[in-house]
C-alpha positions in Angstrom: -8.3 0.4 -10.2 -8.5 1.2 -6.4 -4.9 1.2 -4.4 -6.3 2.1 -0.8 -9.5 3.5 0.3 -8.9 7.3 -1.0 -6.3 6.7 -4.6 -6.7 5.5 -7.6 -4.3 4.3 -9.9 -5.3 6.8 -12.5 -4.0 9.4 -10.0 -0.3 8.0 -9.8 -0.3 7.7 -14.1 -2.0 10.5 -15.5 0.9 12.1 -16.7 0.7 15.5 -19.6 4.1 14.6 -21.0 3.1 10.9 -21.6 -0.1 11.9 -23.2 2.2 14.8 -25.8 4.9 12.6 -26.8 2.9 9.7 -26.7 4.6 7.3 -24.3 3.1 4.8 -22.7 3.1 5.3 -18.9 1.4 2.0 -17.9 3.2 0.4 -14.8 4.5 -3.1 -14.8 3.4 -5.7 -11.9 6.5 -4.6 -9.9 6.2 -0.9 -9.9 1.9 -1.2 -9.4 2.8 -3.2 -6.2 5.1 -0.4 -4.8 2.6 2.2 -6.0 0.0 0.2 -3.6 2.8 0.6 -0.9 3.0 4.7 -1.5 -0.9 4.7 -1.7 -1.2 3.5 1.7 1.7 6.1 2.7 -0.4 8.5 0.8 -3.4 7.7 3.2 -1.1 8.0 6.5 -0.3 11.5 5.1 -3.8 12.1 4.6 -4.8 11.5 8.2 -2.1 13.5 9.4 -3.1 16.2 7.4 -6.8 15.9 8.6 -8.1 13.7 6.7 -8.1 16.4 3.5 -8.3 15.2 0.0 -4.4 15.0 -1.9 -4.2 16.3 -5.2 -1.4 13.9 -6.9 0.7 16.0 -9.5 3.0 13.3 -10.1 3.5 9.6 -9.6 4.3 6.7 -11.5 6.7 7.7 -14.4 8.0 4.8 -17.0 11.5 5.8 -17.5 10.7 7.4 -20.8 8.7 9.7 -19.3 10.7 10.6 -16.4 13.9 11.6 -18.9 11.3 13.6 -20.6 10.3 15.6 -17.4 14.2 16.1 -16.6 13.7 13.6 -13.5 16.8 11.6 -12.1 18.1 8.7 -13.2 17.4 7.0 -10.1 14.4 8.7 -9.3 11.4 6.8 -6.8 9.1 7.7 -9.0 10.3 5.0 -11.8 9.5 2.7 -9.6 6.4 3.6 -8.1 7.9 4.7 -4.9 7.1 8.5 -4.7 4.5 10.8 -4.9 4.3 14.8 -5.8 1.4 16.4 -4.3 -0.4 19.2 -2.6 -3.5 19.4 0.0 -5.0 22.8 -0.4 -7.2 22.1 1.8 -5.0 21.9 4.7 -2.3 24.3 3.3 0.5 25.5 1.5 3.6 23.2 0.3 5.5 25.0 3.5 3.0 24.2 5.7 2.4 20.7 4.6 6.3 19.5 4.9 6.4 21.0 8.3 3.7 19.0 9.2 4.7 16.0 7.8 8.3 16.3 9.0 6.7 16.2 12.6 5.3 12.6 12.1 8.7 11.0 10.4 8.8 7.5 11.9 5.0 6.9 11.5 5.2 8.3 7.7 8.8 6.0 7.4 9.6 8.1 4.5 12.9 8.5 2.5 12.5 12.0 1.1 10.3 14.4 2.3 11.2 17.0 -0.3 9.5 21.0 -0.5 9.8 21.7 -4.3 9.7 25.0 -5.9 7.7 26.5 -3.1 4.8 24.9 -5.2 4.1 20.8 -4.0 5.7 18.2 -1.7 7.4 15.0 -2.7 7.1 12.1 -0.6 9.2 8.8 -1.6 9.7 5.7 -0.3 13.1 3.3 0.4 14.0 -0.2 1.8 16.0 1.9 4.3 14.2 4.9 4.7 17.0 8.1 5.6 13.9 10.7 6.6 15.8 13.2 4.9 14.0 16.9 4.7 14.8 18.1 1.4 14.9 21.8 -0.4 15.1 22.4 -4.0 14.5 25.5 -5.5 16.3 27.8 -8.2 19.5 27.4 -6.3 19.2 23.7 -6.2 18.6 20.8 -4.0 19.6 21.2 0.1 19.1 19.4 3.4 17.6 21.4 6.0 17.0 20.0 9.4 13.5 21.3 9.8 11.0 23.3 7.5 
């Protein structure tokens, strides 16, 4: 099933943890109609970026799955409002958030988040805060630019 012009729902559920423990990681009418909503954020980072093709790591995540990946509780990703992804094709995680960060009102993102050195979260909010976000080894922290 299409959600914009360049994802596919398969790309916000496909999920390794799901498939070993065997949990179902099938989106209810709610969450698919916010994952529509990051989709279409998905494609505004996508022309930002050049128009490169995003590699989704992680999307949707039924709250079974997301305790199993040692997500928060309140994570935007149990409800279909976040994405984890990379875009080799324009650059590195670094690169990408920096970016990004540049183009906050169009994006009107909640977290813009550099993880692990190794992809970017992007989530969404009713009332987007734009924060930049860090987490690596020594935890999450703001920063005020990349």
């Amino acid at each position: 099933m299409k959600l914009s012009s360049h994802f596919d729902l398969s790309e916000f559920t496909v999920s390794q943890t799901a498939a070993r423990l065997g949990f179902d990681n099938t989106p209810d009418a709610k969450a698919l109609a916010e994952l529509q909503r990051t989709a279409e954020m998905l494609e505004k980072v996508r022309t930002v970026l050049g128009g490169r093709p995003i590699i989704i790591s992680s999307g949707y995540r039924a709250p079974k799955v997301n305790a199993a990946v040692g997500g928060s509780s309140n994570s935007a990703h149990i409800w279909g409002g976040a994405a984890d992804f990379t875009c080799p094709g324009f650059g590195t995680p670094l690169a990408i958030c920096r970016e990004l960060s540049t183009y906050a009102e169009m994006l009107d993102f909640d977290q813009l988040i550099h993880e692990f050195g190794a992809w970017v979260h992007i989530g969404r909010a009713p009332a987007p805060r734009r924060q930049l976000l860090v987490i690596d080894s020594g935890g999450a922290r703001a920063v005020e630019a990349f």
